[in-house]
C-alpha positions in Angstrom: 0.0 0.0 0.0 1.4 3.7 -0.6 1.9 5.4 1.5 1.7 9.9 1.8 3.4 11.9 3.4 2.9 15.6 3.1 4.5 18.9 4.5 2.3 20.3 6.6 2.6 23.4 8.9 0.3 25.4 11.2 -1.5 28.3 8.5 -1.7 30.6 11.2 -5.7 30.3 11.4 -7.1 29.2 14.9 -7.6 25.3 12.3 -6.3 22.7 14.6 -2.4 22.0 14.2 -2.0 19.7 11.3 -0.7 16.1 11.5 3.3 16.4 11.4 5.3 15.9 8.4 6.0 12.1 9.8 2.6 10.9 10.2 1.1 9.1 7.3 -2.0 7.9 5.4 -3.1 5.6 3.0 -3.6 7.5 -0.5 -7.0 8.5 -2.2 -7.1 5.8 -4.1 -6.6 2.9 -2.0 -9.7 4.6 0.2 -11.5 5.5 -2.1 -11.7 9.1 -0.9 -11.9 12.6 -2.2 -8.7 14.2 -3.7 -7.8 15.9 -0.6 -7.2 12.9 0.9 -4.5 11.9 -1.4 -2.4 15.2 -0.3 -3.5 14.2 3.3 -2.0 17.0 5.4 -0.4 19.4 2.4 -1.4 23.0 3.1 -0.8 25.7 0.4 1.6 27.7 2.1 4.9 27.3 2.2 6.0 25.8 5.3 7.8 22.7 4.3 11.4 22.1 4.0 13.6 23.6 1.3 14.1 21.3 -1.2 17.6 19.8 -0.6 18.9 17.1 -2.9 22.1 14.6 -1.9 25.0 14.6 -4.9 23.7 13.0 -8.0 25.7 11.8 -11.1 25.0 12.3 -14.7 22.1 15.2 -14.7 22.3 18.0 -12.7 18.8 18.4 -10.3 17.7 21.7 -10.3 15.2 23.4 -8.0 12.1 25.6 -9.5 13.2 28.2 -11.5 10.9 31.4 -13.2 7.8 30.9 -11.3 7.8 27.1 -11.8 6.7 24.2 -10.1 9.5 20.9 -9.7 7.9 17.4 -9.7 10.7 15.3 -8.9 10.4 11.6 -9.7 12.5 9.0 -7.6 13.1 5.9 -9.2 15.0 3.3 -10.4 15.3 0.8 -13.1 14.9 -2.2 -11.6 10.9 -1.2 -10.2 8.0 -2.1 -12.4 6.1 0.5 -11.2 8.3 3.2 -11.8 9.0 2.4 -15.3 5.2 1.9 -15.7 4.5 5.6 -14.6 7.4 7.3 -16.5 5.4 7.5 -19.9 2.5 9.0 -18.1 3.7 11.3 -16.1 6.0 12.9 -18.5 2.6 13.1 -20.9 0.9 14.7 -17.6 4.0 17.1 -17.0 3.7 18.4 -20.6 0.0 19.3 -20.0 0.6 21.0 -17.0 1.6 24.5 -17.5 4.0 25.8 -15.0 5.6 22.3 -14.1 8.8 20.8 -14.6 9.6 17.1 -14.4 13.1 15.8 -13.0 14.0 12.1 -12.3 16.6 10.6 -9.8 17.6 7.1 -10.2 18.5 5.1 -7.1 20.1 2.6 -9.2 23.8 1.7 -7.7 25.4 2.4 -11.4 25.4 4.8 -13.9 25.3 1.4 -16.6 21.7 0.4 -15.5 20.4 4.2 -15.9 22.6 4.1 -19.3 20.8 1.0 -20.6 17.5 1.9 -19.7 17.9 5.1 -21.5 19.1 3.5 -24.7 16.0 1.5 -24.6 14.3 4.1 -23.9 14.9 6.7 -25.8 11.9 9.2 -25.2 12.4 9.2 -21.8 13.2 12.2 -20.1 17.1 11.8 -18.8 17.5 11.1 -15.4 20.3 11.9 -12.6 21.5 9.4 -10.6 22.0 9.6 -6.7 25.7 9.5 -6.7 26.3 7.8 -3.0 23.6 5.4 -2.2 24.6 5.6 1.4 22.4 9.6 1.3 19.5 8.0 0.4 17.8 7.0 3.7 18.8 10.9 4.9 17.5 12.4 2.1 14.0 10.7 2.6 13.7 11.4 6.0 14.6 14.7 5.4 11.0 14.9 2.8 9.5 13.7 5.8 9.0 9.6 4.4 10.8 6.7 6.0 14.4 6.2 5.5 13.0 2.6 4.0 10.0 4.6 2.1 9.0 2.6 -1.3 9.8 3.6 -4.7 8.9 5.4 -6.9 8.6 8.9 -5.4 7.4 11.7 -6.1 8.5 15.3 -4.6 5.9 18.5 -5.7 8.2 21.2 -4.9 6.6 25.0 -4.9 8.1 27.7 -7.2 9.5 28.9 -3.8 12.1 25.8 -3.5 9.8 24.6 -0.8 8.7 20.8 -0.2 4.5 20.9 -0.6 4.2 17.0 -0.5 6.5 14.1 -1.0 4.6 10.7 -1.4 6.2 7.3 -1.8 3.6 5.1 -4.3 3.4 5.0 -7.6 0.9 7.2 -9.4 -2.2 6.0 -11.4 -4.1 7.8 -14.1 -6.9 8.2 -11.7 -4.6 10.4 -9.0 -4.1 12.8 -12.1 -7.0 15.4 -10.8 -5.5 15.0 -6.9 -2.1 15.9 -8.6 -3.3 19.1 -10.9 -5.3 20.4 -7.8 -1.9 20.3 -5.7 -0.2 22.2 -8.5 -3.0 25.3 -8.4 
């Protein structure tokens, strides 16, 4: 089961204090709730972490730039899943004005990443996370479990801020939960 895990902040209001960033929930879609439940916790505001990625290999990860938001996709070769969800959402990025898409491999080798581009040669290129040993860190630091399951994916406000980070992979039935997070 995915799970979500969303930056999540006080707004200010007299709203009770959100859950924190470590608490999780099961997504939308395996509940069969309403979108909101899918970003379970994320607030508009900008009150998560700055987004802050370990060394990576190959492509340099940028953060938002000119007003932009950054969907960054954690995956690796190796995970069904992930290569499943690649194809749709780089069609759901290009549809989505104001978004751009990045992908980190966790794959222990540049060769694998290599390969699978080769193969795949409309895929978007993809970094690599250069020391595997920053990987638990890093997700912890997005607020997920050091363990947390791949693929990824990090919606990162044109501020550089963290909005949500949620470890599952993403169906074409989450797109409307996903477009309402980026407005």
């Amino acid at each position: 089961m995915a799970l979500l895990v969303a930056a999540a902040c006080n707004d200010g209001h007299d709203a009770p204090a959100p859950p924190s960033r470590a608490e999780t929930c099961k997504t939308a879609a395996s509940q069969g709730a309403n979108t909101d439940a899918f970003f379970y916790g994320h607030k508009r505001y900008d009150c998560g972490p700055l987004l802050q990625v370990p060394p990576v290999r190959e492509v340099k990860i940028t953060g938002p730039s000119n007003g932009r938001w950054l969907w960054l996709n954690v995956w690796a070769t190796w995970c069904h899943p992930c290569i499943e969800e690649i194809p749709r959402i780089t069609r759901w990025q290009k549809q989505l004005p104001n978004v751009d898409l990045q992908l980190v491999s966790i794959d222990e080798d540049d060769a694998a990443v290599a390969a699978f581009q080769q193969a795949h040669p409309g895929s978007p290129r993809t970094a690599r996370l250069a020391d595997a040993k920053t990987q638990d860190a890093w997700f912890k630091q997005l607020g997920l479990d050091a363990n947390a399951p791949i693929p990824i994916h990090v919606f990162v406000s044109p501020t550089g801020h963290v909005r949500c980070a949620r470890a599952g992979a993403i169906r074409e039935q989450d797109r409307p939960a996903i477009e309402r997070l980026l407005t």
